[in-house]
VEXNUGU-343552 format. One line per 10 residues: number of its first residue (from 1); their letters; for each residue x, y, z of C-alpha. Coordinates in Angstrom, 3 decimals, padded with zeros to 6 digits. Layout:
% VEXNUGU-343552
NUM> a> X,Y,Z; ...
//
This chain:
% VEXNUGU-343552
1> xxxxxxxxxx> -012.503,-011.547,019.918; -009.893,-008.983,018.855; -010.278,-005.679,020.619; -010.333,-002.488,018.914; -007.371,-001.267,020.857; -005.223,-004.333,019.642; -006.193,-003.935,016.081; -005.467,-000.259,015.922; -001.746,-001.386,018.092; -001.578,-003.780,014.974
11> xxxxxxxxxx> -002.053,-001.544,012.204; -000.029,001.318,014.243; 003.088,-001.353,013.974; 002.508,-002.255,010.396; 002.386,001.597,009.660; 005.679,002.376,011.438; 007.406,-000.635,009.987; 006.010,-000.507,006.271; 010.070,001.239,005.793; 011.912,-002.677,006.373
21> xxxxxxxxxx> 009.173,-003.907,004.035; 010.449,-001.123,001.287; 013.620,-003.747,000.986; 011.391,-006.182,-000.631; 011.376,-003.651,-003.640; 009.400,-004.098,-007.244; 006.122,-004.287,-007.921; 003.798,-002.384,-005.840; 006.706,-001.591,-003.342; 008.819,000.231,-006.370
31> xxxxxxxxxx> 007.743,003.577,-005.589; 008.066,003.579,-001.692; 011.742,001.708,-002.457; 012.490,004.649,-004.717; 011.516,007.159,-001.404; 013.517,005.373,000.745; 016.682,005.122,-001.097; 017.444,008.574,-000.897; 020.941,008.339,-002.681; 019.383,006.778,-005.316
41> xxxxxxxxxx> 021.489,003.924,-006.131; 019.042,000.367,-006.262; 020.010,-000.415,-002.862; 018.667,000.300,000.596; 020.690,000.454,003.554; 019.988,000.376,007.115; 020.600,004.035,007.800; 018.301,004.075,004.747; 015.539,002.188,006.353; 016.026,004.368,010.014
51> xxxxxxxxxx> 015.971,007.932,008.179; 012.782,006.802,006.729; 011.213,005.490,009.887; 012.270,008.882,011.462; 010.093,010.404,009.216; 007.578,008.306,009.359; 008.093,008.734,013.000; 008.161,012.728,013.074; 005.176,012.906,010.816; 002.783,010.830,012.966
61> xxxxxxxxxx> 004.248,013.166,016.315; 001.875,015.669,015.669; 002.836,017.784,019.074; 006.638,016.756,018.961; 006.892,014.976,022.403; 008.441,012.378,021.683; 006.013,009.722,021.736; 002.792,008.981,019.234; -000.287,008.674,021.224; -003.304,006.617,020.443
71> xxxxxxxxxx> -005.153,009.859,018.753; -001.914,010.566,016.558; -001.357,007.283,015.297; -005.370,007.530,014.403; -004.908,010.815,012.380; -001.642,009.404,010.834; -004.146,006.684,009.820; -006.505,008.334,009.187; -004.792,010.647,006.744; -002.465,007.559,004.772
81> xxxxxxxxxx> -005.867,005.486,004.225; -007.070,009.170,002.897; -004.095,009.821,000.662; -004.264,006.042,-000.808; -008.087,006.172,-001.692; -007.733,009.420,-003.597; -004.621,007.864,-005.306; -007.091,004.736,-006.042; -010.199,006.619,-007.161; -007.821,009.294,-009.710
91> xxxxxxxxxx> -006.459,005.648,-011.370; -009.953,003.942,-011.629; -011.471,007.476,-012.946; -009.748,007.080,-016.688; -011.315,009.873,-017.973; -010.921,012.076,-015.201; -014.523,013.036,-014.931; -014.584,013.188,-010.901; -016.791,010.259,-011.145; -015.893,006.603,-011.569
101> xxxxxxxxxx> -018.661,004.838,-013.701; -019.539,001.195,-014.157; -017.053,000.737,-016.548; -014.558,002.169,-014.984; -015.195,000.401,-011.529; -014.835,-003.262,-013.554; -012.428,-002.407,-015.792; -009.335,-003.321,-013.149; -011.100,-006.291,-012.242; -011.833,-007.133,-016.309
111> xxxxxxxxxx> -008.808,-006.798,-017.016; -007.953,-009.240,-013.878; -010.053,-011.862,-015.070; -008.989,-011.857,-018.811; -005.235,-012.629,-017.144; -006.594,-015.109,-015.327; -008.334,-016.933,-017.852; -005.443,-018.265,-019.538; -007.188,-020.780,-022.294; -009.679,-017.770,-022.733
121> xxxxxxxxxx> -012.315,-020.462,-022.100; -014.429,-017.573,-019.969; -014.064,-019.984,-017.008; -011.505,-019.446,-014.483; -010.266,-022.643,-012.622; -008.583,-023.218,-009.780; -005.512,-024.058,-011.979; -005.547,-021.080,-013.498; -005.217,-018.889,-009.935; -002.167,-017.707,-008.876
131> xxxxxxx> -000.316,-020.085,-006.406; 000.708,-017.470,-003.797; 000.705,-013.472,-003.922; 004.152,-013.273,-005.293; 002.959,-015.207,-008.211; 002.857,-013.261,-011.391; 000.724,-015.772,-013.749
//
């Protein structure tokens, strides 16, 4: 069994390293690829990538020693997983009520399946799923 030490290690490297993922670019990755090239130009370089990780790095230093203990890597957590579920519930909550109804909660999902369900048959098949998560459809 996977301690809960190694999994927050884990997700403490995938946080600090999400800045050489940025180089994948597009799709979901096009804003953070837009942050990190800070000049602007459709590429990102490696001084790019480090001045990014920097700041990653500074923000999750809470007390500016130097090193990111166990509780600040937590908080930085903590605070990134807040910051992505508010940007998540604002995009599901169309109508900006402060409240995400039924509709609203299926509609991404809807709007999943109708893609999906390519001979609009109402049936999705196994041939009609994606063959790997770069797949577009």
């Amino acid at each position: 069994m996977i301690s809960k030490k190694t999994l927050i290690v884990a997700g403490s490297i995938a946080f600090l390293t999400a800045g050489a993922a940025f180089a994948a670019g597009g799709g979901k990755w096009k804003k953070n690829f837009e942050e990190v090239d800070a000049n602007g130009d459709g590429q990102i370089t490696q001084q790019e990538i480090a001045n990014a990780q920097a700041t990653k790095f500074s923000q999750a230093d809470l007390n500016n020693d130097g090193s990111i203990s166990l509780t600040e890597m937590q908080e930085a957590i903590t605070k990134h997983i807040a910051e992505r579920t508010k940007r998540k519930f604002d995009k599901m909550d169309a109508d900006n009520s402060g409240g995400i109804t039924a509709e609203e909660f299926n509609s991404r999902i809807n709007k999943m399946v109708e893609h999906l369900d390519r001979n609009n048959d109402g049936i999705i098949t196994q041939d009609e799923m994606p063959k790997n998560k770069w797949h577009k459809g």
